[in-house]
TORFIVEX-423028 format. One record per residue (C-alpha): y, z, x; residue in one letter. Coordinates in pm, whole numbers, plus 50000, padded with zeros to 5 digits. Layout:
+-------+-------+-------+------+
!    c2 !    c3 !    c1 ! code !
+-------+-------+-------+------+
!     Y !     Z !     X !    a !
...
+-------+-------+-------+------+
//
This chain:
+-------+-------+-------+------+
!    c2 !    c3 !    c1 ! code !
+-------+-------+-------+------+
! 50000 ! 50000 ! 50000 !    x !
! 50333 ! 49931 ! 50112 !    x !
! 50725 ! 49901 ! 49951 !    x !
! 50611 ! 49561 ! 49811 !    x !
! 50334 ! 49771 ! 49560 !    x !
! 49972 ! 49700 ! 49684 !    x !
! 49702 ! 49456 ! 49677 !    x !
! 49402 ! 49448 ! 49451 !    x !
! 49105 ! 49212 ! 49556 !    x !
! 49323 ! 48989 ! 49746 !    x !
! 49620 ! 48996 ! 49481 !    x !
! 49962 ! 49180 ! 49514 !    x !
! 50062 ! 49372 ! 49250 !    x !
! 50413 ! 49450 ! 49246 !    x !
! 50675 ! 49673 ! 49050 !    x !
! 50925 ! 49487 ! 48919 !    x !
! 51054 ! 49679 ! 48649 !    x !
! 51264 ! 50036 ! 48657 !    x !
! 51045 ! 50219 ! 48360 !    x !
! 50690 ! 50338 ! 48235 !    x !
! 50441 ! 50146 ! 48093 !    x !
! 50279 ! 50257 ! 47746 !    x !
! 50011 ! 50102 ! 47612 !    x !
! 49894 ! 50015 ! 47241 !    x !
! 49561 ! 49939 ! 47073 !    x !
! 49492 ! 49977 ! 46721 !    x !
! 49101 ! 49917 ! 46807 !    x !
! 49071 ! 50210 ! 47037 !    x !
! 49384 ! 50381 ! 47033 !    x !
! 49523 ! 50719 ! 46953 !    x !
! 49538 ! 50893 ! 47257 !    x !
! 49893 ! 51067 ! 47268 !    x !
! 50042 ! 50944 ! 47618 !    x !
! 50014 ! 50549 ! 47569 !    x !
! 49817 ! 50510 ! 47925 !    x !
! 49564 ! 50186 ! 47991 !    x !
! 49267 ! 50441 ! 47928 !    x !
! 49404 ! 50664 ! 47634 !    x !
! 49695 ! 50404 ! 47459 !    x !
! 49872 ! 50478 ! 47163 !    x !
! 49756 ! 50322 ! 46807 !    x !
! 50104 ! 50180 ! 46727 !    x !
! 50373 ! 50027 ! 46892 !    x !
! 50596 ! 50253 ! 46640 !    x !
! 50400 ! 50590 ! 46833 !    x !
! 50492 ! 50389 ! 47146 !    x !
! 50885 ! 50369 ! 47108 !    x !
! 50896 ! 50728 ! 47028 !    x !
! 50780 ! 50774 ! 47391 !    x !
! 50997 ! 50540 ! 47559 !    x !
! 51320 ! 50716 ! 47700 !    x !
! 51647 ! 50486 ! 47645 !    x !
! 51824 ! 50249 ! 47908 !    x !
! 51517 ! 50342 ! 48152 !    x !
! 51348 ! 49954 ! 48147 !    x !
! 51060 ! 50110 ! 47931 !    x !
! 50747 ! 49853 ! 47844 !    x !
! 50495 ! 49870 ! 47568 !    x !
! 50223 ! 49652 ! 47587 !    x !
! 49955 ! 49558 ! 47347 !    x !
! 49586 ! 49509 ! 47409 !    x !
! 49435 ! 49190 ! 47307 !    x !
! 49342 ! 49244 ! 46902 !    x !
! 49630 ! 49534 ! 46868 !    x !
! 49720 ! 49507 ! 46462 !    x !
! 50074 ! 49679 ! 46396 !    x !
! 50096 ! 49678 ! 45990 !    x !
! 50443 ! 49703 ! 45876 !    x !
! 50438 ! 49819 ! 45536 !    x !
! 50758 ! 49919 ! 45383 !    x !
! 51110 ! 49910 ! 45539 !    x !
! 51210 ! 50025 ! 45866 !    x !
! 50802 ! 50064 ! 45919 !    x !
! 50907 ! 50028 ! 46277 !    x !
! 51243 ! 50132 ! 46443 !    x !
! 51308 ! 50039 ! 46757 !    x !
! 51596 ! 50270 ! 46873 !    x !
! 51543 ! 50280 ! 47184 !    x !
! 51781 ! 50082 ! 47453 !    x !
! 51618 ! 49847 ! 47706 !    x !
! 51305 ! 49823 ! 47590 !    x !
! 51016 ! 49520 ! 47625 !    x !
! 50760 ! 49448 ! 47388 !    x !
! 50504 ! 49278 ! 47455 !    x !
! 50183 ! 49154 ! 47360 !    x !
! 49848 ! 49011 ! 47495 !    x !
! 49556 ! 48789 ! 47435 !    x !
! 49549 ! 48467 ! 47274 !    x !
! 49444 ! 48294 ! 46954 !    x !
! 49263 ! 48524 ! 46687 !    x !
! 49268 ! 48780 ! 46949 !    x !
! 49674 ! 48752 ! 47007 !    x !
! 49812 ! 49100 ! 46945 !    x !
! 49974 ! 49071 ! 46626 !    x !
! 50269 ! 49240 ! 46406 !    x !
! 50154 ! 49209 ! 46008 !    x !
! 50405 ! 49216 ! 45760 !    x !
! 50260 ! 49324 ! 45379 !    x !
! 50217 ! 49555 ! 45095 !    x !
! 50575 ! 49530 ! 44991 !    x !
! 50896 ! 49230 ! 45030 !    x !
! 51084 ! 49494 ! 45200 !    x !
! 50842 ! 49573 ! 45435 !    x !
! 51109 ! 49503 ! 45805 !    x !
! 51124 ! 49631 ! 46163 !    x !
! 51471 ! 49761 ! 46249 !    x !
! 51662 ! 49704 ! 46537 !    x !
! 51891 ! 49912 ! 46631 !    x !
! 51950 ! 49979 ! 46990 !    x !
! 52051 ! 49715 ! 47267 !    x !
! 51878 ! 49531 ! 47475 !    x !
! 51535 ! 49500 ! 47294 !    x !
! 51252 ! 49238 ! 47356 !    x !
! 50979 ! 49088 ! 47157 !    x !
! 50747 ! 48886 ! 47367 !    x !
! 50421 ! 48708 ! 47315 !    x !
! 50327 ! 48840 ! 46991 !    x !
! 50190 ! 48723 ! 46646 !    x !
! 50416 ! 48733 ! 46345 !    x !
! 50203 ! 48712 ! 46075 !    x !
! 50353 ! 48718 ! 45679 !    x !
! 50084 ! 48865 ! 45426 !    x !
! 50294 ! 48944 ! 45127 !    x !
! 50531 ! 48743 ! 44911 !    x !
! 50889 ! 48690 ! 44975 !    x !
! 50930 ! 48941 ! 45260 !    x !
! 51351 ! 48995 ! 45267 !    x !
! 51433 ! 49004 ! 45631 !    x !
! 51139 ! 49083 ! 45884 !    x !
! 51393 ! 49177 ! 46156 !    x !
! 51649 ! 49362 ! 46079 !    x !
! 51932 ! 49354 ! 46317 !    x !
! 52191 ! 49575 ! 46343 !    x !
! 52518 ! 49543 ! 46530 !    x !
! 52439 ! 49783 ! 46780 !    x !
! 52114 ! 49522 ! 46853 !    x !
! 52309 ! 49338 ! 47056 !    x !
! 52115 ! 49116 ! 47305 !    x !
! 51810 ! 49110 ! 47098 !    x !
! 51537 ! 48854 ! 47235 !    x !
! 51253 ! 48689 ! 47051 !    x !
! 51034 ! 48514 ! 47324 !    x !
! 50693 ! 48299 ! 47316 !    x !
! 50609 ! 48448 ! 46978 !    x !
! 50442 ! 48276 ! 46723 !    x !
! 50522 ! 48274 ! 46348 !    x !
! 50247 ! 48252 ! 46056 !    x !
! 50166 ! 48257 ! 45737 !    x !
! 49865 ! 48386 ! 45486 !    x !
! 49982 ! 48068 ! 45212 !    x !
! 50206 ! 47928 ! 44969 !    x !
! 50296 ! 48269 ! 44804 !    x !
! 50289 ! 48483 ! 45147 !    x !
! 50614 ! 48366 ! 45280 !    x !
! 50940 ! 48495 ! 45368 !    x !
! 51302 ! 48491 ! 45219 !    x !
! 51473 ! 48557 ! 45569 !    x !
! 51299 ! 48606 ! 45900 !    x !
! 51568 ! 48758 ! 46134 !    x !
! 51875 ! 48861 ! 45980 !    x !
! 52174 ! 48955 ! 46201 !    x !
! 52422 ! 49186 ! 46116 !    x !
! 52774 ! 49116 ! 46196 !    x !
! 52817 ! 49182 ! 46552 !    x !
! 52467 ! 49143 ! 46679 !    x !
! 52580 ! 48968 ! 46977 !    x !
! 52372 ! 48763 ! 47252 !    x !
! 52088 ! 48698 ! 47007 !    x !
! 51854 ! 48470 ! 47221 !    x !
! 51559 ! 48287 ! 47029 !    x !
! 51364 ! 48107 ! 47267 !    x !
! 50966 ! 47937 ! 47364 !    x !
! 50878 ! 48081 ! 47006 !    x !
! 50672 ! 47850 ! 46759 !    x !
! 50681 ! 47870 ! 46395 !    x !
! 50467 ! 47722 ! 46202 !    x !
! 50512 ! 47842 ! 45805 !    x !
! 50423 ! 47472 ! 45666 !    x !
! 50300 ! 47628 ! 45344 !    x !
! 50559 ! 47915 ! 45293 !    x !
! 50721 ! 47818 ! 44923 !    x !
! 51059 ! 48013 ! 44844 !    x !
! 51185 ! 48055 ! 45230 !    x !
! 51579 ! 48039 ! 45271 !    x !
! 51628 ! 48089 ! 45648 !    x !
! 51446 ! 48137 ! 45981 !    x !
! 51718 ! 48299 ! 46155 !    x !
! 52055 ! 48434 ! 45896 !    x !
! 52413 ! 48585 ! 45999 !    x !
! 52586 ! 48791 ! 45759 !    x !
! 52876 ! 48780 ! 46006 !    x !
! 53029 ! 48748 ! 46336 !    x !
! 52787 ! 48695 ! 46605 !    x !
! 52883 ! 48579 ! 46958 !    x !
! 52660 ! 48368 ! 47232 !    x !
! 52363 ! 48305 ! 47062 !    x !
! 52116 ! 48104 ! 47233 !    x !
! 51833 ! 47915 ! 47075 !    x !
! 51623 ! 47725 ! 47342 !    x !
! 51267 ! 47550 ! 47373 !    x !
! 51118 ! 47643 ! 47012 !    x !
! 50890 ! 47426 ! 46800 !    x !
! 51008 ! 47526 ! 46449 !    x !
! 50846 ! 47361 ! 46140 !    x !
! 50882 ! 47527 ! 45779 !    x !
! 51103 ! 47464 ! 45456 !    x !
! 51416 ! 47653 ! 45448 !    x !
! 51617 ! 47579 ! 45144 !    x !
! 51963 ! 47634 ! 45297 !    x !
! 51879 ! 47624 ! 45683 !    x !
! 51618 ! 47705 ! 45930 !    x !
! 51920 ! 47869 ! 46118 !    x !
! 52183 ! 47969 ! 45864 !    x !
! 52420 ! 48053 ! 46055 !    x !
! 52766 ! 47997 ! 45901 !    x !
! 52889 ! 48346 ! 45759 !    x !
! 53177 ! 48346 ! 46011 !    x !
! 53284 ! 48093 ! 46271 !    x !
! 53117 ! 48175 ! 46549 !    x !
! 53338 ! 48202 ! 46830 !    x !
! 53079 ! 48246 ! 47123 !    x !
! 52966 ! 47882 ! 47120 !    x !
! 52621 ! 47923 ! 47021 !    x !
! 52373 ! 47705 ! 47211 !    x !
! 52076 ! 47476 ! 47034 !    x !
! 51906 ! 47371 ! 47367 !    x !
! 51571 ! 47136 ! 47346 !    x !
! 51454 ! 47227 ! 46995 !    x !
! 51214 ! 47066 ! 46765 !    x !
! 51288 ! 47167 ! 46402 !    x !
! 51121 ! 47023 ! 46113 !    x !
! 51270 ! 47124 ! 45758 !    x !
! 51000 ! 47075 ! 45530 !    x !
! 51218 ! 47148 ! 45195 !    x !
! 51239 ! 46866 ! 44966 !    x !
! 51532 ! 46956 ! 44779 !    x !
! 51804 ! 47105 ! 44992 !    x !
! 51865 ! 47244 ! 45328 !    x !
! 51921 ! 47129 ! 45706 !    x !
! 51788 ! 47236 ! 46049 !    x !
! 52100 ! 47435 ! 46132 !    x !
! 52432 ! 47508 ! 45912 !    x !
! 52730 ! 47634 ! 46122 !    x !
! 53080 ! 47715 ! 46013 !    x !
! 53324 ! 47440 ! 46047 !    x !
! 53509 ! 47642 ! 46316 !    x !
! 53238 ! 47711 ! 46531 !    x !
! 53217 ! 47560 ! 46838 !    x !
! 52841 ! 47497 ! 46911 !    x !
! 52637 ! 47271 ! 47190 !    x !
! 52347 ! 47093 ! 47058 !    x !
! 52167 ! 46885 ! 47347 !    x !
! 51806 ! 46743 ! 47368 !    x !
! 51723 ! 46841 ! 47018 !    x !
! 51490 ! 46695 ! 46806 !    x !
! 51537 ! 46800 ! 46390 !    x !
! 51371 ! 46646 ! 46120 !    x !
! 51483 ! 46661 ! 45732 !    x !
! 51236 ! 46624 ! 45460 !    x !
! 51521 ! 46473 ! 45182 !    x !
! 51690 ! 46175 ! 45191 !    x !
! 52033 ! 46159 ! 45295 !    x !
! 52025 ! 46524 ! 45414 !    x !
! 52218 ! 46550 ! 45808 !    x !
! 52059 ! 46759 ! 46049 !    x !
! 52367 ! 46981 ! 46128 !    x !
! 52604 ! 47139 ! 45909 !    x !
! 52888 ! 47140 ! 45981 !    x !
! 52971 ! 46961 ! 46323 !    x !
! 53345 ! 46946 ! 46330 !    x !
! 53423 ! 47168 ! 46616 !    x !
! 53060 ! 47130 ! 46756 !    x !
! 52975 ! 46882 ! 47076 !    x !
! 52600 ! 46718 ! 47066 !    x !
! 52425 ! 46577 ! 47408 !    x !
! 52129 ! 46340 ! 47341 !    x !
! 52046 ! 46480 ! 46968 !    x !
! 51782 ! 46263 ! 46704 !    x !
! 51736 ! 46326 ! 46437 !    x !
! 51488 ! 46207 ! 46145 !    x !
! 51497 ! 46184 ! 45737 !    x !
! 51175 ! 46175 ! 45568 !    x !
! 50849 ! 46093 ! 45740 !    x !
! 50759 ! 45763 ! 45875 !    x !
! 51089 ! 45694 ! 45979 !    x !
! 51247 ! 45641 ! 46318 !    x !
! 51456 ! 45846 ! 46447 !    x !
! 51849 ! 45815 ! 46552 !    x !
! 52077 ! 45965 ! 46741 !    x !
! 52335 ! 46210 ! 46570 !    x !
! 52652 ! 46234 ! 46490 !    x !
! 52601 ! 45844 ! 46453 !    x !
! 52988 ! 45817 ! 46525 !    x !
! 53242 ! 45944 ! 46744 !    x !
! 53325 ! 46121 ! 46386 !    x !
! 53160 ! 46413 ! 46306 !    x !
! 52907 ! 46437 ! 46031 !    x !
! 53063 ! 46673 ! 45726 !    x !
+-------+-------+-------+------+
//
């Protein structure tokens, strides 16, 4: 062993990150100091461990089920911490959201992470999986994956930001709620929120007013759309992304697909600057670049 950590059968193993480790596993858990050997059964048993602003990370085990039942099921109050899950496939550690439409995790400290984990939606119309509140500033979503049970198990909002969540970043995340039936938005501001970035997801749902509805306010922190593919499978209203008419935005390299005829992408671009953007109505159709003018779509 040396300052650089220590080697284990010929591979280093270093610590890169100020805080403890707790671990989580619903299939052998409830041991009371979240360690490899004895983890925790929740994630929710987990955070009350963590101590704030110290880099704290929970990790699941492969198979680790979190139910979230009813609201604020799961608060994570805690600043600076990482969560983050393991395995793959049917085995991918996994957050289930049921029993009740208000069933939500809240967010209320800074600085908080969701990585590699399962979203899945088993109940009807769930209002707002994430809650964010404005003192969740910097909240990251990262190379999770978004389900659903079927048509009925679906969600109204999946993230909604207070006013003043600031430096929301969404990014390597795939959604795939193809059957959900009475979804609004992916991702919803109910105000204000500065420097959101949204960056390498594969997004394909119906949203009836936007996957990202994001035009409560104008946005003043120039949100940035970065090499996206959304696909909004609504067939009677709804784009990929609404943003105020003030907001200045960057779309580049994205890819958005509408499933109505005459519906744009965007909403609304005046203020907003697009590099390299296609976009599609309807299937079997070729693509084109948007804004098709110098003059922004409206």
């Amino acid at each position: 062993m040396d300052l650089n950590g220590i080697i284990l059968k010929g591979v280093p193993l270093l610590t890169l990150y100020p805080g403890n480790v707790y671990w989580v596993d619903s299939c052998g858990g409830g041991g009371s100091v979240g360690s490899f050997v004895k983890p925790v059964a929740s994630i929710a048993t987990a955070m009350g461990l963590c101590t704030t602003s110290n880099g704290d990370i929970i990790i699941c085990k492969p198979g680790h089920i979190e139910y979230i039942s009813e609201a604020a099921d799961l608060v994570c109050d805690k600043a600076d911490v990482a969560i983050i899950g393991t395995g793959f496939g049917g085995n991918q550690s996994k957050i289930v959201f049921d029993t009740a439409d208000t069933a939500d995790i809240d967010i209320t400290a800074s600085n908080v992470a969701f990585c590699n984990l399962w979203i899945y939606i088993n109940f009807a119309n769930v209002d707002g999986c994430f809650d964010v509140a404005a003192t969740g500033t910097y909240f990251t979503m990262q190379g999770c994956r978004w389900t659903g049970g079927s048509a009925t198990l679906d969600i109204e909002e999946g993230i909604n930001l207070a006013a003043a969540a600031n430096f929301f970043s969404f990014i390597n995340n795939d959604v795939r709620l193809l059957t959900a039936g009475d979804t609004e938005s992916l991702v919803f501001t109910t105000g204000e929120c500065v420097d959101m970035t949204v960056t390498g997801n594969t997004i394909i749902m119906p949203a009836s007013t936007a996957i990202f509805d994001v035009n409560a306010t104008a946005i003043t922190g120039a949100p940035v759309f970065k090499d996206n593919v959304m696909v909004n499978l609504a067939t009677d209203t709804g784009q990929c992304v609404d943003v105020n008419a003030a907001t200045v935005a960057v779309f580049s390299n994205e890819r958005y697909a509408c499933n109505k005829s005459n519906t744009v992408p965007v909403k609304t671009l005046t203020a907003s600057y697009c590099v390299r953007c296609y976009g599609v109505e309807l299937p079997a159709v070729s693509s084109l670049i948007w804004p098709a003018t110098a003059t922004a779509w409206t």
